[in-house]
MARMIKOL-964140 format. One record per residue: x, y, z of N, C-alpha, C, O in turn. Coordinates in pm, 1 decimal, padded with zeros to 6 digits, always signed. Layout:
residues N
+----------+----------+----------+----------+----------+----------+----------+----------+----------+----------+----------+----------+
|      nc1 |      nc2 |      nc3 |     cac1 |     cac2 |     cac3 |      cc1 |      cc2 |      cc3 |      oc1 |      oc2 |      oc3 |
+----------+----------+----------+----------+----------+----------+----------+----------+----------+----------+----------+----------+
|        X |        Y |        Z |        X |        Y |        Z |        X |        Y |        Z |        X |        Y |        Z |
...
+----------+----------+----------+----------+----------+----------+----------+----------+----------+----------+----------+----------+
This chain:
residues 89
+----------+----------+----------+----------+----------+----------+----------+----------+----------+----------+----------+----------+
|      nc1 |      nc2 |      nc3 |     cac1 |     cac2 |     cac3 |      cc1 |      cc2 |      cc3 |      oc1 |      oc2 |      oc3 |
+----------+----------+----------+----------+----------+----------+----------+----------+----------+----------+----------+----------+
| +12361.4 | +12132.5 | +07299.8 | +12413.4 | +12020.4 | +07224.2 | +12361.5 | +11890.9 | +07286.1 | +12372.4 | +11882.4 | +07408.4 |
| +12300.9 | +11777.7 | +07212.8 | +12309.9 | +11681.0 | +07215.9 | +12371.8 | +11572.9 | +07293.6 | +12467.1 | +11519.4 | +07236.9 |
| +12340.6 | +11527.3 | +07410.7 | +12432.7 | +11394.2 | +07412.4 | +12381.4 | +11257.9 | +07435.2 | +12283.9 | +11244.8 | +07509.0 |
| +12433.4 | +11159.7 | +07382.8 | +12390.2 | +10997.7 | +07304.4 | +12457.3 | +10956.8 | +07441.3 | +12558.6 | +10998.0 | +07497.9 |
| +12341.0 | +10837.1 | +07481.9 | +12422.4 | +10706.8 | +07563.7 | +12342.3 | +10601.0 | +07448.1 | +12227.9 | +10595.0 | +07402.9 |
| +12502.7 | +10502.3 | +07423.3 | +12401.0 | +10377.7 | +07312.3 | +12480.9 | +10278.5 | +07362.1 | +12575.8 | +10283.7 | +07440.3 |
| +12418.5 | +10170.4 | +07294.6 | +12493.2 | +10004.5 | +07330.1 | +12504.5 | +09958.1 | +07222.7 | +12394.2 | +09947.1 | +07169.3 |
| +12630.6 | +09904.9 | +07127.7 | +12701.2 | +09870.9 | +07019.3 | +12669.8 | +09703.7 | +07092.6 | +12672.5 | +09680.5 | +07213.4 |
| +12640.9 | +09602.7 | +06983.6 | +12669.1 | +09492.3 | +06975.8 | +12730.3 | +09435.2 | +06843.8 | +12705.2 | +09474.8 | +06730.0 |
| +12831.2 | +09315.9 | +06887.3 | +12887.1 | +09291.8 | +06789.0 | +12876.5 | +09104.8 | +06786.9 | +12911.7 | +09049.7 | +06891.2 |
| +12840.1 | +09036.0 | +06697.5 | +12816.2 | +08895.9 | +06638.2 | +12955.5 | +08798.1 | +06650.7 | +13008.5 | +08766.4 | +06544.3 |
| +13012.2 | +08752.8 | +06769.9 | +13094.6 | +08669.2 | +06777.4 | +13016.3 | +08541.0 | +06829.6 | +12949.5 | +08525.7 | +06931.8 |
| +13055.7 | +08428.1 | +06694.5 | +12982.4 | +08345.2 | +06664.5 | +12825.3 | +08285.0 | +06699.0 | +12728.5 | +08282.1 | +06623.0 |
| +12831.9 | +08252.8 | +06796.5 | +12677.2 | +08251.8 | +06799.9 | +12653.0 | +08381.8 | +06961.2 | +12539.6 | +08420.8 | +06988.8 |
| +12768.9 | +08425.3 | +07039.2 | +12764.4 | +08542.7 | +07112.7 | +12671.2 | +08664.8 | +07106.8 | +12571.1 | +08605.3 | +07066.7 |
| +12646.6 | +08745.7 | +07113.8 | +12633.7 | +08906.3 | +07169.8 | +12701.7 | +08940.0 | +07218.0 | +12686.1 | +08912.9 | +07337.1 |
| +12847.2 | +09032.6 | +07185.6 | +12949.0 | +09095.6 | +07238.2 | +12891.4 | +09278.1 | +07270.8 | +12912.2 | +09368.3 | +07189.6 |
| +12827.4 | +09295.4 | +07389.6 | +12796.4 | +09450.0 | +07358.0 | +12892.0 | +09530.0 | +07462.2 | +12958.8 | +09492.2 | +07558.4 |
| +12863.3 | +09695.7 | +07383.3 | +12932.5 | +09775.5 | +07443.1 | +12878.9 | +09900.4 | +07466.2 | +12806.9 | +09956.7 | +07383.7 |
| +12917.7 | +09960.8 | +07603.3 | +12816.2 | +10041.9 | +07646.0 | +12937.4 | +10200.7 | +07612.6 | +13059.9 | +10195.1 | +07623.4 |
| +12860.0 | +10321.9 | +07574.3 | +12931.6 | +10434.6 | +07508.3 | +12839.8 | +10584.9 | +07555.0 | +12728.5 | +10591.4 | +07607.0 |
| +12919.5 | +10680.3 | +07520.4 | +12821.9 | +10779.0 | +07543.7 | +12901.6 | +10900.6 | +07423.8 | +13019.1 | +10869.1 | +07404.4 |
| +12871.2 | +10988.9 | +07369.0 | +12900.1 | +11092.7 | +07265.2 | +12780.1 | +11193.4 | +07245.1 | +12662.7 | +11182.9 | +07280.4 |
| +12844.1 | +11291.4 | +07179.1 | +12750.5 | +11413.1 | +07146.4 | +12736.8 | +11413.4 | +06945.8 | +12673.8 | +11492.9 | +06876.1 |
| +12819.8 | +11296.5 | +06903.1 | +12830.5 | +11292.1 | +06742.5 | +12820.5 | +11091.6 | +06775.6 | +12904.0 | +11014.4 | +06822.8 |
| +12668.0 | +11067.7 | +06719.8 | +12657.8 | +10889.7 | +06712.0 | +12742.1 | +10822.5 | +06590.8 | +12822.1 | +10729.8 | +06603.1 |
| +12710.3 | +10882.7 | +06483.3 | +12724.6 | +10832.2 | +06334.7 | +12899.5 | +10873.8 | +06328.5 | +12953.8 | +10835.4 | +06225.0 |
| +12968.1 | +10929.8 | +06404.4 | +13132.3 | +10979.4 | +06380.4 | +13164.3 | +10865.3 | +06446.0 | +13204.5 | +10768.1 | +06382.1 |
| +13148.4 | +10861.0 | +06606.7 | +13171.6 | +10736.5 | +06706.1 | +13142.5 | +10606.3 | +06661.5 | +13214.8 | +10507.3 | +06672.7 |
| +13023.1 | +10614.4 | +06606.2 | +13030.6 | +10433.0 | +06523.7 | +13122.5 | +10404.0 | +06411.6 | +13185.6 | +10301.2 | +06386.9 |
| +13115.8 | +10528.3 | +06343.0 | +13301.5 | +10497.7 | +06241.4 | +13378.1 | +10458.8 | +06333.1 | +13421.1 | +10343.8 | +06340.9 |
| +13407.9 | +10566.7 | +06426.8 | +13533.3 | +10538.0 | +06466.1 | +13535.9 | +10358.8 | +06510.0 | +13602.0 | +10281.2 | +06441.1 |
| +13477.0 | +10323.0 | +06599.1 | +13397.7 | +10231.6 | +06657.3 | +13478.3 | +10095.6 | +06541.5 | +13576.5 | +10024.1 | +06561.8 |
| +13390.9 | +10104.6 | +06429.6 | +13427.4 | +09982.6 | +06322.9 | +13524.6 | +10033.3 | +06255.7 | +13557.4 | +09956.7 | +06165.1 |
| +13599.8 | +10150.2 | +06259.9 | +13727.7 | +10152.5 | +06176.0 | +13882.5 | +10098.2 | +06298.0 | +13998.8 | +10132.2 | +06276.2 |
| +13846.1 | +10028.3 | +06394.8 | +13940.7 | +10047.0 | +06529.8 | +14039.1 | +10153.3 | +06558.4 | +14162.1 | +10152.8 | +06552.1 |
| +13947.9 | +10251.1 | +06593.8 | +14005.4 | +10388.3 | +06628.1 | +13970.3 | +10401.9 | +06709.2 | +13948.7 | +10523.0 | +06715.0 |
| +13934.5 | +10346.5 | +06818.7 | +13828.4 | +10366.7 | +06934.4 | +13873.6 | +10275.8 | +07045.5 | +13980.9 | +10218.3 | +07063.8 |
| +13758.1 | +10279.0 | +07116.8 | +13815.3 | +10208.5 | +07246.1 | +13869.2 | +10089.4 | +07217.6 | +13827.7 | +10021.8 | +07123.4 |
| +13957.0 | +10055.5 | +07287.6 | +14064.4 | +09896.8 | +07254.1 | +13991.1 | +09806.3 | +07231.2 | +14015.7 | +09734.7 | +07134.0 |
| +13840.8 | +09772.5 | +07340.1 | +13761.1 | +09654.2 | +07332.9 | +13661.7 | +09683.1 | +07228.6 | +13552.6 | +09626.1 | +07228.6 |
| +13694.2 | +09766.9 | +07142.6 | +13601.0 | +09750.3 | +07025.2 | +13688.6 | +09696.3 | +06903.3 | +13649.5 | +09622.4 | +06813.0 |
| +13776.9 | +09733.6 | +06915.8 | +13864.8 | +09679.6 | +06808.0 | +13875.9 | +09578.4 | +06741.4 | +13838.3 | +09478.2 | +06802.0 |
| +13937.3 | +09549.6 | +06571.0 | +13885.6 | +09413.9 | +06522.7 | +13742.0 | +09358.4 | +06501.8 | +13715.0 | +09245.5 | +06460.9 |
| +13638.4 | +09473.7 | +06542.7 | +13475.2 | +09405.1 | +06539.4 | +13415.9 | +09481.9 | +06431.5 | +13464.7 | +09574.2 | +06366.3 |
| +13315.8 | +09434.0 | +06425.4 | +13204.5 | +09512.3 | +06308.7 | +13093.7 | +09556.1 | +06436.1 | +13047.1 | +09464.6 | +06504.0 |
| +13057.0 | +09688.4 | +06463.1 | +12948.2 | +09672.7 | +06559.1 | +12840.8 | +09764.1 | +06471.2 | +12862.0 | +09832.0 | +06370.7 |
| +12735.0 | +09744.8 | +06534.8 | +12593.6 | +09792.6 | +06520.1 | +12521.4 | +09835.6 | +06641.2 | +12515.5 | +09765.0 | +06741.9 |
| +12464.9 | +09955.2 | +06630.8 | +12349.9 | +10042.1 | +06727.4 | +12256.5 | +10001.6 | +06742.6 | +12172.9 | +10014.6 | +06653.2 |
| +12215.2 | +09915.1 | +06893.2 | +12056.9 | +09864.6 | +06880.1 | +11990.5 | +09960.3 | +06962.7 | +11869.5 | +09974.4 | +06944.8 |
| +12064.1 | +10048.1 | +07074.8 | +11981.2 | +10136.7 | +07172.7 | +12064.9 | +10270.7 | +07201.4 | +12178.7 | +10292.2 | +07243.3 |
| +11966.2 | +10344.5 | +07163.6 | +12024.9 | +10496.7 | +07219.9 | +11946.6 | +10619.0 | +07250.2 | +11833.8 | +10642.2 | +07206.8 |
| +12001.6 | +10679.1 | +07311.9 | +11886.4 | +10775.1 | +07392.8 | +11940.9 | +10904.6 | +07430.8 | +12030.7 | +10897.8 | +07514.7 |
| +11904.2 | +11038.9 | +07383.9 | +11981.8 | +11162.0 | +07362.9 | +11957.7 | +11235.0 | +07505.9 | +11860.2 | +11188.7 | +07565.2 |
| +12001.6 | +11302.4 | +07549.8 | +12027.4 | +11386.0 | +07685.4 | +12047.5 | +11501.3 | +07610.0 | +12078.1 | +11513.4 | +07491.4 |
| +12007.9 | +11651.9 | +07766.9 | +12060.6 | +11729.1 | +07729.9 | +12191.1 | +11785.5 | +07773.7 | +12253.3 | +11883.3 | +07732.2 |
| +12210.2 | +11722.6 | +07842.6 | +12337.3 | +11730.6 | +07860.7 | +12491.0 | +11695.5 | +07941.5 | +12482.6 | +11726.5 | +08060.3 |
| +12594.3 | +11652.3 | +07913.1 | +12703.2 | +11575.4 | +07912.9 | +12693.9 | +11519.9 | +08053.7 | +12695.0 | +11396.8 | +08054.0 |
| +12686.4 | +11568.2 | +08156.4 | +12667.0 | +11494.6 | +08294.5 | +12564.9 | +11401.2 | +08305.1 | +12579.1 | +11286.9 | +08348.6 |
| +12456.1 | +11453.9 | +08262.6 | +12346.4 | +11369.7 | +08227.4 | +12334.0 | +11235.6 | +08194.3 | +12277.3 | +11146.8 | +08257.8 |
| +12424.3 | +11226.8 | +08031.9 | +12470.1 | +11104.3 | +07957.1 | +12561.9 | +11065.1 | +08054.7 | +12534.8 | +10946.4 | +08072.9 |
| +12640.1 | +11090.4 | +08116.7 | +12774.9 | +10982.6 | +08131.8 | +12702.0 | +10935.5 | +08267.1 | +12726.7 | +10818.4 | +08296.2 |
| +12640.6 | +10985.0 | +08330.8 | +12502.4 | +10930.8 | +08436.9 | +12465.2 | +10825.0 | +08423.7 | +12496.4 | +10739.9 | +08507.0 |
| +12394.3 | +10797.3 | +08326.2 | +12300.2 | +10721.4 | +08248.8 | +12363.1 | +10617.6 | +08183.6 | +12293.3 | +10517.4 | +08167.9 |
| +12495.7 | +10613.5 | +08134.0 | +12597.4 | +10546.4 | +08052.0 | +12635.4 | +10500.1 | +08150.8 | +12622.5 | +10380.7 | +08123.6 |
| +12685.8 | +10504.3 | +08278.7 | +12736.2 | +10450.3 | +08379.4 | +12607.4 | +10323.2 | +08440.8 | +12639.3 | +10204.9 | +08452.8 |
| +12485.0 | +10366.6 | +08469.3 | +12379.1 | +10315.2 | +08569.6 | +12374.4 | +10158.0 | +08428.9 | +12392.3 | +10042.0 | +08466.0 |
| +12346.9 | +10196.0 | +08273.4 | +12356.2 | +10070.4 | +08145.0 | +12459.7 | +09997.1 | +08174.4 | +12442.9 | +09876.6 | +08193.4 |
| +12586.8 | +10054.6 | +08184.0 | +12689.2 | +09960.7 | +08149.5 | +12684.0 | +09880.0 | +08300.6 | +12739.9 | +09770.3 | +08300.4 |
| +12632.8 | +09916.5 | +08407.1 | +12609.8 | +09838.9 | +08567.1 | +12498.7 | +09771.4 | +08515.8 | +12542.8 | +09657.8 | +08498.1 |
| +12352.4 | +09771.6 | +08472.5 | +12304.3 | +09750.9 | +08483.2 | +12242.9 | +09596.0 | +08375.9 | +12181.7 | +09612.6 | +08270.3 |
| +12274.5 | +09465.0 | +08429.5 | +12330.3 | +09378.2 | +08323.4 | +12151.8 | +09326.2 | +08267.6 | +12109.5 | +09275.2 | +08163.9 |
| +12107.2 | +09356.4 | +08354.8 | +11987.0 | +09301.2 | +08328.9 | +11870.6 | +09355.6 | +08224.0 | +11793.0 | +09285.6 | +08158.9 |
| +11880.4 | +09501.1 | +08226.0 | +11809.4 | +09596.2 | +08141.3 | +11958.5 | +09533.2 | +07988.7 | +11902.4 | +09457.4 | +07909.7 |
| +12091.6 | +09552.7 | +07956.3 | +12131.0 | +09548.1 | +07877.9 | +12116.3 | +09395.8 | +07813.1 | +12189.6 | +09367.4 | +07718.4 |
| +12060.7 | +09338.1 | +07843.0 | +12022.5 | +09195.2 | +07852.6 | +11884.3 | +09194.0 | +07746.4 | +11867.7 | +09150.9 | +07632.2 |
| +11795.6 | +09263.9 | +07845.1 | +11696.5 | +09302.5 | +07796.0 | +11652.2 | +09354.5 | +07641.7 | +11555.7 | +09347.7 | +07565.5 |
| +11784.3 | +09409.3 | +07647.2 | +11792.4 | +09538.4 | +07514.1 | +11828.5 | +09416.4 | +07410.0 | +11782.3 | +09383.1 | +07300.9 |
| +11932.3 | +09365.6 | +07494.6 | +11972.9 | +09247.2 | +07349.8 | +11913.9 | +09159.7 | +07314.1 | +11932.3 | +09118.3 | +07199.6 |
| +11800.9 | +09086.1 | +07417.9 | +11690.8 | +08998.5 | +07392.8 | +11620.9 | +09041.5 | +07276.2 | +11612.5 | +08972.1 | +07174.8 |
| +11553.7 | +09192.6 | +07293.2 | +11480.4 | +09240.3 | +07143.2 | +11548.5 | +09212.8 | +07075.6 | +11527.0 | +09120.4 | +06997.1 |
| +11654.2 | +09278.4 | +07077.5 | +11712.6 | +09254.9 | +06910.4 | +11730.2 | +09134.0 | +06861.2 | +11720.8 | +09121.4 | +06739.1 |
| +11760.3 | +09014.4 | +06946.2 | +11755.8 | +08912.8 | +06882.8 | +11669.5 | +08857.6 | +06841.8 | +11683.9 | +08788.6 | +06740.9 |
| +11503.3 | +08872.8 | +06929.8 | +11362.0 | +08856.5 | +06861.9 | +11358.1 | +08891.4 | +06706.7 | +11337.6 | +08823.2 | +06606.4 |
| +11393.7 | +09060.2 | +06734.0 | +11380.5 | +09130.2 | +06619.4 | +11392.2 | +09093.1 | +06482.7 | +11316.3 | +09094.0 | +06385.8 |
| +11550.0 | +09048.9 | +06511.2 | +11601.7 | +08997.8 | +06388.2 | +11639.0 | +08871.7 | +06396.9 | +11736.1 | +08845.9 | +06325.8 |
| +11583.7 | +08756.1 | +06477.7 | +11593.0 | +08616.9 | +06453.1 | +11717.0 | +08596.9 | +06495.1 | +11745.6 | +08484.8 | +06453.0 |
| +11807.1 | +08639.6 | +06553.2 | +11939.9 | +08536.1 | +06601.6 | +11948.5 | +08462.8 | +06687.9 | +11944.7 | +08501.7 | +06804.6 |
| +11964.9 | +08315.4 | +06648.9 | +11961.1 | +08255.9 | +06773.0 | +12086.6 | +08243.4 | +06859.6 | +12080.2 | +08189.7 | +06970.2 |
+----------+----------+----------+----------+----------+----------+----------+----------+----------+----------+----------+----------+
């Protein structure tokens, strides 16, 4: 089986609010995610998937999910593209 480490960002006002996650189902967890069924600090947001990266398996991801969510500079990084990407200033 599958397992996802991704980083959810969410558009508070001119911000980047992101959040670092790990799962073996992406597309269930991002419902949950924008329906606030999920972790507390997601709650109330609309988020979107800019980075994710599959493992094979669960020790692996929460590894890897741990070193992103420490690591401010690579998640920085990640959000810089996307804002290139899609123009937000």
């Amino acid at each position: 089986m599958k397992h996802f480490v991704y980083l959810l960002i969410s558009i508070n006002g001119k911000r980047l609010i992101s959040y670092v996650g790990y799962t073996n189902n992406i597309k269930k967890r991002l419902k949950l995610h924008n329906s606030s069924k999920s972790a507390k600090f997601t709650r109330g947001r609309k988020w979107k998937i800019i980075y994710k990266k599959s493992y094979n398996n669960k020790s692996e991801a929460m590894k890897n999910k741990y070193l992103l969510k420490k690591n401010k500079r690579k998640r920085f990084k990640i959000k810089l593209k996307y804002q290139k990407k899609n123009k937000i200033s």
